[in-house]
N, C-alpha and C positions, 0 to 999 in steps of 0.2 A: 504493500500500500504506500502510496506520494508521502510523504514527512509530509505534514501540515504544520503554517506558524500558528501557534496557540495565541498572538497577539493581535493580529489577522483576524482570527477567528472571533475573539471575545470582543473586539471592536465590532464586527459584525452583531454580534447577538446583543449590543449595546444598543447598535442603532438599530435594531428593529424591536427592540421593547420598547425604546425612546419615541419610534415612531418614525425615524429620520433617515429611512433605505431605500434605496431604489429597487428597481424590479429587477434588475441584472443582480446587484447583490446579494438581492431575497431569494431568486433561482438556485445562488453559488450554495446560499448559507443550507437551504433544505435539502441538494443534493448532498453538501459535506453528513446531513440529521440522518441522511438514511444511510451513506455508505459506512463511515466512519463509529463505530461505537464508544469512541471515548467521546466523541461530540454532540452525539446524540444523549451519554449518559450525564453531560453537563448540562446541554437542555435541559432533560427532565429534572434535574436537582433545581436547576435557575425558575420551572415552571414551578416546584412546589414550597418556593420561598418569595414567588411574588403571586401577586392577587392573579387567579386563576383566569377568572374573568377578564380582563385585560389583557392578559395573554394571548388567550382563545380570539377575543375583538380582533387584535393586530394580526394574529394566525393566519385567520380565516379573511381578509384581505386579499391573501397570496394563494392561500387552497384551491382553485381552480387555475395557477399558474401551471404549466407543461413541463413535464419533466426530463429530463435531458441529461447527457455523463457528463460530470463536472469535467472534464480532460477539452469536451468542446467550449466549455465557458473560456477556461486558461490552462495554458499548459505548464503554469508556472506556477508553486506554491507559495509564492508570496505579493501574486499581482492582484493589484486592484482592479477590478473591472471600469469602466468610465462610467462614470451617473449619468443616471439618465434623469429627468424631471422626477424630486423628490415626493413620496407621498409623506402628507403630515398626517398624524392622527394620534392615539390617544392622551388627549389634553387634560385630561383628571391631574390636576393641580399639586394632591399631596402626593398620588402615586409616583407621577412623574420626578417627584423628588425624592422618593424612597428610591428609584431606580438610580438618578446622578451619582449619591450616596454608595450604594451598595454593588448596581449591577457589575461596574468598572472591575470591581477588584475580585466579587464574587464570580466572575466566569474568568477570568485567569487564574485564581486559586481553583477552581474541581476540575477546570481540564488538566491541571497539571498534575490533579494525584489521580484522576482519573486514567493518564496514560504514565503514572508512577514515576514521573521527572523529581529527582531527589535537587538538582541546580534548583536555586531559591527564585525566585519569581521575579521575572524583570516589573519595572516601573510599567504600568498603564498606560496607553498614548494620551487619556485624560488626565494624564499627572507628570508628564515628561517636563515639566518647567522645573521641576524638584529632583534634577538628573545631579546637581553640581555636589560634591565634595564638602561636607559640614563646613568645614572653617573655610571653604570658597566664597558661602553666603551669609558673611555678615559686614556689614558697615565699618571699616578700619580706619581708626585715626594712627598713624604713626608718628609720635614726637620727633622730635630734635635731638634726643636722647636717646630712640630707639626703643622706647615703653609703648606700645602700641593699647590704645583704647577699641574697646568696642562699643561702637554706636548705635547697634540696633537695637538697644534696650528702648521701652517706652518713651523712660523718662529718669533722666540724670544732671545733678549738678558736682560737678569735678572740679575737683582743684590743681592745678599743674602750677611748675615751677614759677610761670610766666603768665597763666591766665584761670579765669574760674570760666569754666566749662558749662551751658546749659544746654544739654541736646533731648532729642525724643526719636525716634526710630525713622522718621520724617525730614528733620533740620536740625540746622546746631546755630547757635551764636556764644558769642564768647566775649569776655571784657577783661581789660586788659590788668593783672597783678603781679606782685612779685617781681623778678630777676630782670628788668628792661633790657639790661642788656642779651640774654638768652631767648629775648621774646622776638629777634631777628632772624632765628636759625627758620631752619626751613623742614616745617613738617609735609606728610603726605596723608593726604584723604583719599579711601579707594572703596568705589565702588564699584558692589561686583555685579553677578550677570544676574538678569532681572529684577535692577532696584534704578530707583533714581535718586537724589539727596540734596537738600540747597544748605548753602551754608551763607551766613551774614561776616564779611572781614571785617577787622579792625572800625576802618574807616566806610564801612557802610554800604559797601557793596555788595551789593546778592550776588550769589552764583547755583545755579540747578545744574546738577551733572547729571549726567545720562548714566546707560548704564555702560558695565565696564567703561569706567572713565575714571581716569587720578587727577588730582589735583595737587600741587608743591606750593606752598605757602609758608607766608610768616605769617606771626601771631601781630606783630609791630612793621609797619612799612616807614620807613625813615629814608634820608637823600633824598635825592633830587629825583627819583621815579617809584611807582608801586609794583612790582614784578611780580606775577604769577606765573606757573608753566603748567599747560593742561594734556594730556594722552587721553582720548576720545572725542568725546562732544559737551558742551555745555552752551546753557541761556545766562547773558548775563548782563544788570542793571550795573552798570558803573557811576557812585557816587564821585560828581563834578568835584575838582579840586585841580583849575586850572596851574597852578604852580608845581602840581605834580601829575604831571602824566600817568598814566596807567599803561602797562604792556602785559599781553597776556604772549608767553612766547609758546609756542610748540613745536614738533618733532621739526617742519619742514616752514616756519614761517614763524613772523613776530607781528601782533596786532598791536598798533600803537589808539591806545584810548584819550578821548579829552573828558566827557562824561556822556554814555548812550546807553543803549539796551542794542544787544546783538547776540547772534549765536554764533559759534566757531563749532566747527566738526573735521578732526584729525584724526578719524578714524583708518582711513585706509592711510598704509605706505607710499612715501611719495606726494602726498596730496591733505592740500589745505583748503577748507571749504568758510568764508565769512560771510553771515547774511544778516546786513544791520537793519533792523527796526527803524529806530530814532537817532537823531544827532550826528558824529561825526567818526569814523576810523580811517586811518592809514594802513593796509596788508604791505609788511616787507619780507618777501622771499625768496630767494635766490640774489639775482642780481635786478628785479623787478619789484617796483612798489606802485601803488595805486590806492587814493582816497576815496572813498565811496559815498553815496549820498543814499539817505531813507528809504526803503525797497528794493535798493539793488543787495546783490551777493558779487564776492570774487570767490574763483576757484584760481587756486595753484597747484600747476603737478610739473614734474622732473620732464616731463617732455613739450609741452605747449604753453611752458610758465601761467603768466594771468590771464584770464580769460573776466568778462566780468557781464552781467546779465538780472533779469529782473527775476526775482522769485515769490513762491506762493507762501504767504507766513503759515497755512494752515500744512500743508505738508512737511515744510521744513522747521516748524515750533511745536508741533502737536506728540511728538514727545515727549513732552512735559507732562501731559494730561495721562502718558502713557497707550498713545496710540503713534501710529505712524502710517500716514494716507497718502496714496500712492496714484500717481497719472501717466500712465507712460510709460512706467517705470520697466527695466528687464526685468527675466528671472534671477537671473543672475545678481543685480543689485536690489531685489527682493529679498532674497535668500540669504545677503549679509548679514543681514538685522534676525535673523533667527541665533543665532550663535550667542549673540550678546544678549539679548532678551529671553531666552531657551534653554542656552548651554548644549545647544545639541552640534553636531556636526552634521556638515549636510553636502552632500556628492551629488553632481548631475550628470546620471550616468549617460544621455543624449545631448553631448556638445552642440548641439544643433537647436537646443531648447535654449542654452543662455541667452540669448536675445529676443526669445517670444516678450512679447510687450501685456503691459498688463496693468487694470485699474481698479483699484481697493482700499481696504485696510486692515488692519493687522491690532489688534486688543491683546496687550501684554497680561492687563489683569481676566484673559479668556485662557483655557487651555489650549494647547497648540494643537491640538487636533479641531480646535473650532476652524483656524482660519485655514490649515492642509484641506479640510474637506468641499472648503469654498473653492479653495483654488483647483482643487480636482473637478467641483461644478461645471467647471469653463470647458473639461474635455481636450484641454489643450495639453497636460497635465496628470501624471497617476505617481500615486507613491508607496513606499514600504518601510520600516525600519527593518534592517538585518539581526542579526545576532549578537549583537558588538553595539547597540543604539544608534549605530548609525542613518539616519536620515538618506532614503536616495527620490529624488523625483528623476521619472522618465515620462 
């Protein structure tokens, strides 16, 4: 008999309690009920732990569907079929939340002792944003000293050598005590994959970092400029203080501030992306600088230096809100923002696919199989995780 993925499958038997399967699906999943007896004998366990009745409703939907060898639906064990037009259906308000709850983890738990796999149970595709590594996911302050804080506590007031500390798993701001002259050195704030964090400096300035993104700070900005350096992305209001410029430097460019709200995004190698808001910035990078005025962005990259252009605040700020909406956009520059927001890795095994084009959005605080099953919608598109959690769309 074919090896079946057990992840595959319990995704399936998700979405047709949930109500949310197509008819190609529905065919796959009843031909696996009858050939297969460990998946038939997780059905029947999954039918005598939810409401009987609802069952039967969503069942009997598909009961007059024809039956066919699974080998002609796919002849791969772990492809998706393409959707076809979803049927919705049972809406019973608390059931449907006994299912979110329970169905996810209870049909990968009895397929697996059902065909006696002693390997412990991978993560759920409705839970794969909880893939990262404990001490990957929590909010790090690293001192000057090397004493590393954590931030994701609710609600904390800290005292360090050089400032009193008041944060919440949200934001931090801080005022200024103790050691002035140690309140220079230069700490690191990191956030990791699927959070975001603003932090208040010194002198008044917000910063919202995205995720996976550091920020290198002092506690005190003195001289003649306010220097930050960032690795990722951030939103940030710069408190005016014409006698001191503000620079925010990163991997491949230095943004010079007078007081504005902009975003910078240094995520990819090579490439510096500025998109101001209000007021006024100077990008210098390479051998290339350029001022920018309200609505435009510059990009910098190692081959076509500055480029500069008008952009959409709602795509390129909605980050913050913990969405990211997309026009045009490839697969390929799709698929970036899963890693950081996810933690997952993700392979496109059809080279030929990183440039389908494509328009949406992406909800961090959704499970990642909300928005993989949209983007399979389009048909353009089908996916699997393998063995190993790795992500592949073809």
């Amino acid at each position: 008999m074919m090896k079946r993925d057990p992840r595959h499958i319990h995704a399936l038997m998700t979405s047709w309690l949930t109500g949310d399967i197509s008819e190609e699906e529905a065919l796959y999943l009843k031909q696996l009920i009858a050939e297969d007896p460990a998946v038939r004998e997780t059905w029947k366990e999954l039918q005598s732990r939810f409401s009987p009745e609802d069952v039967q409703q969503s069942f009997s939907r598909y009961e007059n569907l024809p039956w066919i060898p699974a080998e002609e639906i796919t002849s791969h064990p772990q492809h998706q079929p393409k959707r076809k037009p979803v049927i919705r259906m049972l809406r019973h308000a608390g059931w449907a939340a006994a299912i979110v709850a329970g169905v996810i983890g209870s049909a990968a738990l009895l397929y697996y002792q059902n065909t006696h796999t002693v390997a412990p149970v991978p993560p759920p595709m409705a839970d794969r944003s909880t893939v990262q590594p404990e001490n990957k996911k929590i909010i790090a302050l690293q001192l000057a000293n090397g004493k590393t804080i954590n931030l994701s506590q609710d609600q904390q007031d800290l005292q360090t050598d050089e400032a009193r500390l008041n944060s919440t798993s949200k934001s931090m701001a801080y005022t200024l005590a103790g050691n002035p002259a140690g309140a220079t050195a230069l700490n690191k704030l990191k956030v990791p994959i699927g959070k975001d964090y603003k932090i208040t400096l010194s002198d008044g300035t917000e910063v919202w970092l995205n995720s996976a993104t550091s920020l290198q700070f002092p506690f005190r900005f003195t001289g003649a400029t306010r220097e930050i350096t960032i690795a990722g992305e951030a939103f940030l209001k710069v408190a005016p203080k014409a006698d001191q410029p503000f620079l925010v430097h990163t991997p491949y460019g230095t943004v010079q501030v007078l007081g504005t709200s902009f975003n910078v995004n240094a995520y990819d190698p090579g490439t510096v992306e500025v998109a101001l808001v209000d007021g006024a910035v100077r990008l210098d990078a390479g051998n290339n600088k350029v001022q920018l005025q309200p609505g435009r962005s510059a990009t910098y990259t190692l081959n076509k230096g500055i480029t500069v252009q008008t952009f959409d605040p709602e795509e390129v700020l909605s980050w913050r809100e913990g969405k990211y909406y997309f026009s045009d956009a490839s697969l390929e520059q799709i698929t970036n923002i899963l890693p950081r927001w996810y933690g997952l890795e993700v392979v496109i095994d059809n080279p030929n696919l990183a440039g389908e084009r494509f328009a949406g959005m992406m909800d961090r605080h959704k499970p990642v199989a909300v928005f993989l099953d949209n983007l399979a919608k389009t048909r353009k598109i089908s996916y699997y995780f393998d063995s190993h959690d790795v992500l592949h769309l073809q």
